[in-house]
C-alpha positions as CSV (number, residue, x, y, z in Angstrom):
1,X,42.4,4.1,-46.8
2,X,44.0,3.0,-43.8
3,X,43.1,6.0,-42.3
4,X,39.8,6.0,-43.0
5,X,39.0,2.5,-42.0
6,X,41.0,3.7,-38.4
7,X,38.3,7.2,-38.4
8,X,35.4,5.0,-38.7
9,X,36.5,2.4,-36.0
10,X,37.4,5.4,-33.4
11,X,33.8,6.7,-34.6
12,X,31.8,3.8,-33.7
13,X,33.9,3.0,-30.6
14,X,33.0,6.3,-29.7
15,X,29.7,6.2,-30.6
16,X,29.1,2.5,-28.4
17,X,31.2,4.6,-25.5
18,X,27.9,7.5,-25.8
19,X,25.1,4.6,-26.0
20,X,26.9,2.9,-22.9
21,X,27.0,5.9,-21.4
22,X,23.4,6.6,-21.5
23,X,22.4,3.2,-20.2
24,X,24.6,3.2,-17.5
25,X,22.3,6.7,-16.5
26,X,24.7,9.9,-17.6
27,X,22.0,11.0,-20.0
28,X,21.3,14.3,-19.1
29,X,19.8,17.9,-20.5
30,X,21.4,21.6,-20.4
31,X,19.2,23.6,-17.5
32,X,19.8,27.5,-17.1
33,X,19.5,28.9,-13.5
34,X,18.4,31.8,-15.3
35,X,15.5,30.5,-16.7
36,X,14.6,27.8,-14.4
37,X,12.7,24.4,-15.7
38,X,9.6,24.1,-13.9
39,X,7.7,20.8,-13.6
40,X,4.6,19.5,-11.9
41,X,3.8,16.8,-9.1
42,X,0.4,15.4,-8.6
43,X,-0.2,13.1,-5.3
44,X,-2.5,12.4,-2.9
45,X,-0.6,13.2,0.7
46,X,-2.8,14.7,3.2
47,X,-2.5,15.8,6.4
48,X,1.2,15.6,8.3
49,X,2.4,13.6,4.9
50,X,0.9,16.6,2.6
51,X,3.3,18.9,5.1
52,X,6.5,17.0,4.6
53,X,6.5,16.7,1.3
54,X,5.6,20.2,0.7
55,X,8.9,21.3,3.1
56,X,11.0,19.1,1.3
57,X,10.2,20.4,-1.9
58,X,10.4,23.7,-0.9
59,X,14.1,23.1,0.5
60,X,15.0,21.6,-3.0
61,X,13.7,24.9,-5.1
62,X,15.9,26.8,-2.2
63,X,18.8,24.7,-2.6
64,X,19.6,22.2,-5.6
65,X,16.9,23.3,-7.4
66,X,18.1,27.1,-7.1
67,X,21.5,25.7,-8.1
68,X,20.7,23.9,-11.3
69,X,17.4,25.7,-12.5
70,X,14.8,23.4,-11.4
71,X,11.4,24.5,-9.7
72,X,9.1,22.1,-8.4
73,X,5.4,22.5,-8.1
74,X,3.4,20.2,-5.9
75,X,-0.8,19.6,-6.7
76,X,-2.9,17.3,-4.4
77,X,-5.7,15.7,-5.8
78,X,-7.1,14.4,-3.0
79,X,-7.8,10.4,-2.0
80,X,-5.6,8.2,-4.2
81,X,-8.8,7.4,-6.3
82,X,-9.4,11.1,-7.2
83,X,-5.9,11.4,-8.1
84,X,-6.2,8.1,-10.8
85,X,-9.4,9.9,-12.1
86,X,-7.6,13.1,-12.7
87,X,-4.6,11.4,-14.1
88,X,-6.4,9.6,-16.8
89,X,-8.9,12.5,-17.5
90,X,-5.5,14.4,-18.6
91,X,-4.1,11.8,-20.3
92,X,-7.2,11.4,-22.2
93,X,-7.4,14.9,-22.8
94,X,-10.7,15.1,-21.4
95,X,-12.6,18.5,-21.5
96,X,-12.1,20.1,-18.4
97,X,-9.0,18.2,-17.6
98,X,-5.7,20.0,-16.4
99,X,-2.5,19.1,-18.4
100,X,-0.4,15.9,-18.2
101,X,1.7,16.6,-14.9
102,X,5.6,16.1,-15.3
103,X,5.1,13.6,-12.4
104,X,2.7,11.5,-11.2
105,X,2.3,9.4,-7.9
106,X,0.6,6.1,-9.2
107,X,-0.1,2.4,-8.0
108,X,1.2,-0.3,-11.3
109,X,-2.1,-0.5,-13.0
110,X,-2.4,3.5,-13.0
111,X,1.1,3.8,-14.4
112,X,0.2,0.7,-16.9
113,X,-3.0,2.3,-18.6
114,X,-1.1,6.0,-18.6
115,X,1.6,3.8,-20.5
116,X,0.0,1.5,-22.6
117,X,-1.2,5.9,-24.1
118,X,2.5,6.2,-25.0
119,X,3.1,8.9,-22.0
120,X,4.8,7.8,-19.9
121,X,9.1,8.5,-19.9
122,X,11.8,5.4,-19.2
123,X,14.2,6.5,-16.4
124,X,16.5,3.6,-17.0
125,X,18.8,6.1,-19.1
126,X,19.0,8.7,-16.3
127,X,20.2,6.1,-13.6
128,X,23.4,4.2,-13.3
129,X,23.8,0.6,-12.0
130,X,25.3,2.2,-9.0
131,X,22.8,4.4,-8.3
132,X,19.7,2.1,-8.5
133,X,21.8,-0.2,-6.7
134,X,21.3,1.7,-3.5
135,X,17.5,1.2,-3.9
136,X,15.6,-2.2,-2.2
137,X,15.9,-4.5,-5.2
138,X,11.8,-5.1,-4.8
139,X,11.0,-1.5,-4.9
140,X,13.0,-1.2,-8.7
141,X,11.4,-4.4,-9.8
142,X,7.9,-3.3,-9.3
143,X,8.6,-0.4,-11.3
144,X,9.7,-2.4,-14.3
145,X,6.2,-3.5,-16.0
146,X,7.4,-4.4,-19.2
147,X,9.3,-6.6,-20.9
148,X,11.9,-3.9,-22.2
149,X,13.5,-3.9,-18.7
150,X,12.4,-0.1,-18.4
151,X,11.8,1.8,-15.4
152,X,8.4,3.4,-15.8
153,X,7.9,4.2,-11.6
154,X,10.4,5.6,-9.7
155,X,9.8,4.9,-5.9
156,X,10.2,7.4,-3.2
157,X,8.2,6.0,-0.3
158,X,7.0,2.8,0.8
159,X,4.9,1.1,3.1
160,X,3.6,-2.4,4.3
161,X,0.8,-3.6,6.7
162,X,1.1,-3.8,10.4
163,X,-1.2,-4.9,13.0
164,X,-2.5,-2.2,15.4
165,X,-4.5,-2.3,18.8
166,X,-6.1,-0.8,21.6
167,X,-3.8,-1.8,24.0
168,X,-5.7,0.0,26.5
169,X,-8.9,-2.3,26.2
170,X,-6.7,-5.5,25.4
171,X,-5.1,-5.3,28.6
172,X,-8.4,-4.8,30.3
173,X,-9.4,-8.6,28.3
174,X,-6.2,-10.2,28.7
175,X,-6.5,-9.3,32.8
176,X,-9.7,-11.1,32.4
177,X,-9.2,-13.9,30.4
178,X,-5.9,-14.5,30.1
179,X,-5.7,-14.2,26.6
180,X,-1.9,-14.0,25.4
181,X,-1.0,-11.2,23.0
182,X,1.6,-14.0,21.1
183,X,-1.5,-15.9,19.9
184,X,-2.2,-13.1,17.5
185,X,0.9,-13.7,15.3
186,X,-1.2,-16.0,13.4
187,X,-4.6,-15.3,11.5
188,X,-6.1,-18.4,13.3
189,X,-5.3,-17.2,16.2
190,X,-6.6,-14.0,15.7
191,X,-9.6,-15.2,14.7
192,X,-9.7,-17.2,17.7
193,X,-9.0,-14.6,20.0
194,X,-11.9,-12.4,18.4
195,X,-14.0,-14.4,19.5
196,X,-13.1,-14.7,22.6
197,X,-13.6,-11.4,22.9
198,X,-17.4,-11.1,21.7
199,X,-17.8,-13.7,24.2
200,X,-16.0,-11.7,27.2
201,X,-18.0,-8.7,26.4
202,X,-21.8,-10.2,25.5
203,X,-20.9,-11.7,29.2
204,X,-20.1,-8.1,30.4
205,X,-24.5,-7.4,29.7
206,X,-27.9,-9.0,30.7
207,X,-28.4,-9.2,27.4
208,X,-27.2,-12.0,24.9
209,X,-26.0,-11.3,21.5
210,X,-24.7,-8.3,21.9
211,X,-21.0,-9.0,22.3
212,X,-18.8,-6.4,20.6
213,X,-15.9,-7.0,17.5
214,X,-12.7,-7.2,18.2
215,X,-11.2,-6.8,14.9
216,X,-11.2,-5.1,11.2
217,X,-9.3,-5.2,8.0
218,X,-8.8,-2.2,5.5
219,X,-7.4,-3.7,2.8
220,X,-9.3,-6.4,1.6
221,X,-7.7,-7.3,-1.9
222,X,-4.2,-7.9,0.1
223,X,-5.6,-10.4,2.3
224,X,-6.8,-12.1,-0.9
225,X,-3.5,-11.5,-2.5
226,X,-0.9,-11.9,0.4
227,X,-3.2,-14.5,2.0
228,X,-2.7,-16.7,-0.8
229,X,0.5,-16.1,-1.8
230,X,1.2,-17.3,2.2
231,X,-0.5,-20.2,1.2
232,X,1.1,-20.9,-1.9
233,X,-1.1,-19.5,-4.4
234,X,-0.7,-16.6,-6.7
235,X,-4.2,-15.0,-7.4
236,X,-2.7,-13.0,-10.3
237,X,0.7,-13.5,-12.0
238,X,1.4,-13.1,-15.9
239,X,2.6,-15.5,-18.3
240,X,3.9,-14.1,-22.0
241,X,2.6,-10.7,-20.6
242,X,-0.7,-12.0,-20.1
243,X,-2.5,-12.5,-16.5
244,X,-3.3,-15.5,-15.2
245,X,-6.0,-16.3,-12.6
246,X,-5.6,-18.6,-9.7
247,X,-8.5,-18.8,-7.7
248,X,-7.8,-21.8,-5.7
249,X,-11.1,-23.3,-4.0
250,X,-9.5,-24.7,-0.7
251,X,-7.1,-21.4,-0.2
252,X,-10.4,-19.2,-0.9
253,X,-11.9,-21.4,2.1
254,X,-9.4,-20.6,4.3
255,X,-9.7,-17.2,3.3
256,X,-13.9,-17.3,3.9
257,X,-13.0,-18.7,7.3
258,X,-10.5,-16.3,8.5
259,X,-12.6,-13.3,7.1
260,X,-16.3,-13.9,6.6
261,X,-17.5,-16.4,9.2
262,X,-16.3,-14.5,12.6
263,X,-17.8,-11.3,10.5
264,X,-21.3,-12.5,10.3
265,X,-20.8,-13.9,13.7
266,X,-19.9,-10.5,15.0
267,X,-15.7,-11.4,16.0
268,X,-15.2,-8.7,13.3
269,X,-16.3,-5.4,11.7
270,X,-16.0,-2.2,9.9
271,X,-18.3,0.5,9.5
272,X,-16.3,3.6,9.3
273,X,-14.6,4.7,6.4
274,X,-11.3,3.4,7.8
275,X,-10.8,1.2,10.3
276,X,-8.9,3.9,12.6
277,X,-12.2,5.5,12.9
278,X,-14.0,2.1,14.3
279,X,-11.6,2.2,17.0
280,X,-12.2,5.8,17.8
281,X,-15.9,4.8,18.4
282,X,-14.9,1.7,20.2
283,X,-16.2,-0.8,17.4
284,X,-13.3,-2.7,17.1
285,X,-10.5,-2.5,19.2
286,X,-7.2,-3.9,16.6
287,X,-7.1,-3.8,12.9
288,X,-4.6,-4.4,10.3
289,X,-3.9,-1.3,8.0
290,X,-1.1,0.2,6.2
291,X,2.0,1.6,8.0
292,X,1.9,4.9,6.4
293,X,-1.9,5.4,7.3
294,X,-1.2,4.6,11.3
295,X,-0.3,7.8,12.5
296,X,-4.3,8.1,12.0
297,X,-4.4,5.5,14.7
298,X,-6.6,7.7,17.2
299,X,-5.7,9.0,20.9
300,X,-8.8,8.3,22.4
301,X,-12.2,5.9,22.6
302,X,-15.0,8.2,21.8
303,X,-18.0,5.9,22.3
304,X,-21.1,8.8,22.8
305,X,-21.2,12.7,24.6
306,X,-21.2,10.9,27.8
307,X,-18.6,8.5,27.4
308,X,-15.1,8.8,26.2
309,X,-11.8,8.1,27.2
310,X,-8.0,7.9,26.5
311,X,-6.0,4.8,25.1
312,X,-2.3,3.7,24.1
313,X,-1.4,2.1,20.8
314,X,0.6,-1.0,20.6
315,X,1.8,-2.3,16.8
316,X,3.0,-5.7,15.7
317,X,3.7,-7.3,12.4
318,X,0.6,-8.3,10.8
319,X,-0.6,-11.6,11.4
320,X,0.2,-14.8,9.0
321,X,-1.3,-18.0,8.3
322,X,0.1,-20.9,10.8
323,X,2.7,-22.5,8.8
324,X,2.3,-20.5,5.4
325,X,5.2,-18.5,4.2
326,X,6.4,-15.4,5.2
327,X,5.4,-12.6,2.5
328,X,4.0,-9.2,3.4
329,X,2.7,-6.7,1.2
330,X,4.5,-4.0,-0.5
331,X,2.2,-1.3,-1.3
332,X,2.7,3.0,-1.5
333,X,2.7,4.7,-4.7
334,X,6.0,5.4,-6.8
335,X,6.3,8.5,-9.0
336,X,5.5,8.1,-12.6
337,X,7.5,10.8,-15.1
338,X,5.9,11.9,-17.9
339,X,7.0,12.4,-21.7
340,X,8.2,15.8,-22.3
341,X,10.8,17.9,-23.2
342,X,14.7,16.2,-22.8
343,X,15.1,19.5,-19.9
344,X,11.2,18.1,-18.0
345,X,12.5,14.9,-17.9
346,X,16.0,15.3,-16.5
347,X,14.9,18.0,-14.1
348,X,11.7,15.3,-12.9
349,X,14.5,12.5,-12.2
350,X,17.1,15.1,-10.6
351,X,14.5,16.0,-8.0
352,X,13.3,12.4,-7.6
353,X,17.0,11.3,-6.8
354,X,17.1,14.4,-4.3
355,X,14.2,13.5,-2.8
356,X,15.1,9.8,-2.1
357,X,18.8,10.4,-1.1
358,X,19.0,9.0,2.2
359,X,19.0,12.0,4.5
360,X,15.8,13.5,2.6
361,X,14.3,10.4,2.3
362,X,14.5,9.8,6.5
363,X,13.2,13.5,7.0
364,X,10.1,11.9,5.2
365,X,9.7,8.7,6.3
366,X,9.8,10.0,10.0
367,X,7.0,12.7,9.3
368,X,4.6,10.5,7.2
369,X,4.8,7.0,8.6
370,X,5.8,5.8,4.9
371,X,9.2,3.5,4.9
372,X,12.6,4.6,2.9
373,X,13.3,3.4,-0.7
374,X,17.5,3.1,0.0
375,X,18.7,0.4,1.6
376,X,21.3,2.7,3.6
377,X,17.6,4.8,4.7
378,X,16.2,1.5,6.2
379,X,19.1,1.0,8.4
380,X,17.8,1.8,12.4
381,X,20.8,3.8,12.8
382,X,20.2,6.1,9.5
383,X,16.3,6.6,11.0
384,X,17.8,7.5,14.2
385,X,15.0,6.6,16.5
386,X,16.0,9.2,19.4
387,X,14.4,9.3,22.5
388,X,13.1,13.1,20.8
389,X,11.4,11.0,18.0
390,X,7.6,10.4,18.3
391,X,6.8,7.3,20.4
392,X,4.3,6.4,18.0
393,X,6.5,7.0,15.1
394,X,9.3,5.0,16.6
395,X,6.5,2.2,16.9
396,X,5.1,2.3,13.5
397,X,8.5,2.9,11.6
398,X,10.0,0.0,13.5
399,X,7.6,-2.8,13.1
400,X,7.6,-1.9,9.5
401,X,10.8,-1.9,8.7
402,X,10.7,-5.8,10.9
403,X,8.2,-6.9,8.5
404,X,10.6,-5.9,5.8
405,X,13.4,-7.7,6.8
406,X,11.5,-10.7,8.1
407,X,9.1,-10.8,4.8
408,X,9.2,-11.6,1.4
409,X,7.7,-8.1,-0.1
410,X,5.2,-8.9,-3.0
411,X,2.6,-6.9,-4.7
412,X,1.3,-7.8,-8.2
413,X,2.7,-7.4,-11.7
414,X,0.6,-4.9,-13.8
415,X,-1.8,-5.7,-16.4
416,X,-5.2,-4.7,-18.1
417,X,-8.0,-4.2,-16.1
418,X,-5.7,-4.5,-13.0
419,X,-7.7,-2.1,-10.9
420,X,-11.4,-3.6,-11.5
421,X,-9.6,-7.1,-11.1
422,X,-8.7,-6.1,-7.2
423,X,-11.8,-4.3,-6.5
424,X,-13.9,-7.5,-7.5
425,X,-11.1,-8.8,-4.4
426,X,-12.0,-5.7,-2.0
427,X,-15.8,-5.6,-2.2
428,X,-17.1,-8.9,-3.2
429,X,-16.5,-10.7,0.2
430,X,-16.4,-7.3,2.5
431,X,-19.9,-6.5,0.7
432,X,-21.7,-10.0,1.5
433,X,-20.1,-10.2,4.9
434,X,-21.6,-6.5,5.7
435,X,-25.2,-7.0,4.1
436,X,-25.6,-10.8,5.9
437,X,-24.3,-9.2,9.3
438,X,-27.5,-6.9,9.5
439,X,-29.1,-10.3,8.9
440,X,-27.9,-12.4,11.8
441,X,-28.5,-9.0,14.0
442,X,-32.0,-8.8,13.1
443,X,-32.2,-12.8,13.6
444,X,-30.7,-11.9,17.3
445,X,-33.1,-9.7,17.6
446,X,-35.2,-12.3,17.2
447,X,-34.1,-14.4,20.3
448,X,-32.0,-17.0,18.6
449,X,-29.1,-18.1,19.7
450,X,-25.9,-17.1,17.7
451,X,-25.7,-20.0,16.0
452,X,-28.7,-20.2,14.6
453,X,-28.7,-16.8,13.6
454,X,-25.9,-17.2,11.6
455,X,-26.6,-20.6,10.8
456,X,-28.0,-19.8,6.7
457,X,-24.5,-18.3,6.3
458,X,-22.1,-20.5,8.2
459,X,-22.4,-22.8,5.5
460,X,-20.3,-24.9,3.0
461,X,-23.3,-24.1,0.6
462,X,-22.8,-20.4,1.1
463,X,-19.7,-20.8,0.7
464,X,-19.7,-22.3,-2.7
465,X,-22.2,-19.9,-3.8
466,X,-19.7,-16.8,-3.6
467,X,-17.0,-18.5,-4.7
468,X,-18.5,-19.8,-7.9
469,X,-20.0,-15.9,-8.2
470,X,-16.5,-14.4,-7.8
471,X,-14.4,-16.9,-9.4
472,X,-17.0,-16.2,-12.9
473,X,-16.6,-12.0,-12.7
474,X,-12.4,-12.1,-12.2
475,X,-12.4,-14.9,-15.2
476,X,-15.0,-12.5,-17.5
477,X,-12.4,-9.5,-16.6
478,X,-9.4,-11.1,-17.6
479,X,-10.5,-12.9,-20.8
């Protein structure tokens, strides 16, 4: 009896030693070199970042892959929004549809809804405190959606906004004017400045009202969303796993008057898909955009046929409300692994790790503009910013990983209805701001003065109007 009572204690001490194990991330699959494991990646690189990745995952089927039986195949699906349609279409086994990937690159809400179908794979098991230890402590978090403490995205490349500008065409202002570059640290300041600079150049023609934009935006749900949270407001957060909407009315103000008012009054603009492209034509001459999208930032001012010419890029952190806190946004797809087969799953994870150690995760970062996920890979000395490395690189890369150490990062918790939730944040100001523009133009048009021009908009009225409009479709979403 003794004996037995001994066997069964060894057997369950064993058995807790096993579970341990697999928590603390040893679970793992048998792979044959001989038959290789393939597995899928969908993402939405393009360009220089498409090329990277691509090399990188060719040197892993050439190297560890080759070594332990893993072959990686990568798909792009084009803009980020073609590759969440395509996602969910093969989740939903949609006719026409392509199969579930093995892995997925996916914003929170993308890898919520795929989730909430039951398809989606915890890594947790696969990764040891040590390991996700190396990671930025933010970057883990935002993959960990539920209340299980699972990992359902894995990151492997981040980015944040910075502020980007013609410095060519600046310096030609500042010269003039005097305007100091330090005033644009803050977003009143900015806005300040921008209208300087309509002013400047409407004086630079006979005509009057004519003046040109100085700046642009191309997110417009993170200045909603970072703005406030720099005021001390939390649009969205969750309580018992439910969201919660703050829509403060005085922080939305601030918001209007930092955004909307020097748009209708022609300080800022956007009309090109992107905001690099309305510097290309000379329409605005900064913006604030995402690091990894910078490298778009274009070489030259092509106004018309007749009239085009070259210009440098300077980049700073992105500009914060006077005396709000410090946060920045943290923002680039993680990879999302799919349920499958035990030998999918590990395979998906061993390439992830290979991907992100820190000398594979550099190689990246430098080609693509998009920030390391290891805390080792955003030391300066592991990105090795030589004198061979791209100016512009060295630019962008650096004033990213500033903002990083500088900033609280901060991007919003997942929930239902996520996605239509920011959208009402990107569209329902940039929308009115765009449609009332073409008003106070034709009003100029007209002979009026600026002012009164954009006087039926530059109004508290107005101002109430949207407000009560948007504050009604974000709280009919998230009932």
């Amino acid at each position: 009896m003794k004996k037995s009572i001994i066997a069964l204690i060894l057997t369950l001490a064993f058995a807790l030693l096993l579970a341990s194990c697999t928590v603390e991330g040893t679970k793992t699959a048998n792979l044959d070199p001989n038959n290789p494991t393939t597995i899928t990646v969908w993402h939405y690189y393009n360009g220089d970042q498409q090329s990277s990745f691509n090399s990188l995952i060719e040197k892993f089927n050439q190297t560890q892959g080759k070594e332990k039986g893993i072959v990686v195949e990568a798909s792009s699906q084009g803009a980020v929004k073609d590759l969440e349609d395509n996602v969910l279409a093969a989740a939903d086994g949609k006719v026409g549809a392509g199969d579930v990937p093995n892995i997925f690159a996916a914003y929170s809400d993308t890898a919520y809804a795929v989730d909430r179908k039951g398809l989606v794979a915890d890594l947790s098991p696969y990764f040891s405190k040590k390991e996700l230890d190396q990671y930025i402590d933010s970057y883990i978090e935002e993959g960990r959606f539920s209340d299980d403490h699972s990992l359902k995205i894995f990151p492997i490349a981040k980015s944040t906004e910075i502020f980007m500008i013609n410095k060519t065409d600046w310096d030609k202002f500042a010269k003039a004017t005097g305007a100091d570059i330090s005033d644009l640290k803050t977003l009143e300041g900015l806005t300040a400045t921008a209208k300087a600079y309509y002013e400047w150049t409407d004086s630079q023609t006979p005509k009057a009202g004519d003046g040109k934009a100085f700046f642009g935006r191309d997110a417009m749900a993170n200045y909603f969303i970072i703005g406030a949270k720099q005021l001390g407001v939390e649009v969205f957060s969750l309580k018992d796993g439910k969201p919660v909407l703050n829509f403060d009315k005085d922080v939305m103000k601030k918001l209007w008057d930092n955004y909307y008012v020097p748009y209708v009054k022609g300080y800022f603009s956007a009309s090109g898909r992107f905001r690099s492209d309305d510097i290309k034509t000379g329409n605005i001459i900064s913006f604030v955009g995402s690091s990894s999208g910078a490298s778009f930032f274009p070489k030259e001012v092509i106004a018309d046929d007749n009239n085009s010419y070259p210009i440098d890029m300077e980049v700073y952190q992105a500009p914060q409300f006077k005396g709000g806190e410090k946060y920045a946004v943290q923002q680039g797809a993680g990879m999302v692994v799919t349920n499958a087969s035990d030998e999918e799953i590990y395979a998906s994870v061993e390439f992830l790790k290979w991907f992100t150690n820190t000398e594979n995760n550099v190689e990246f970062s430098l080609a693509s503009g998009y920030l390391p996920v290891t805390k080792d890979g955003n030391d300066r000395d592991a990105l090795n910013l030589s004198d061979e490395t791209d100016k512009k690189t060295v630019a962008i890369v650096s004033t990213a990983i500033e903002t990083v150490e500088n900033s609280t990062l901060y991007t919003t918790k997942a929930f239902k209805d996520g996605t239509q939730a920011r959208d009402i944040l990107e569209y329902s100001l940039s929308d009115k701001a765009s449609a009332d523009r073409k008003t106070v133009e034709a009003n100029l048009k007209k002979g009026m003065s600026l002012d009164e021009a954009a006087a039926d908009f530059d109004n508290d009225e107005n101002f109430k109007n949207w407000y009560t409009k948007t504050l009604n479709e974000l709280e009919q979403l998230m009932q």
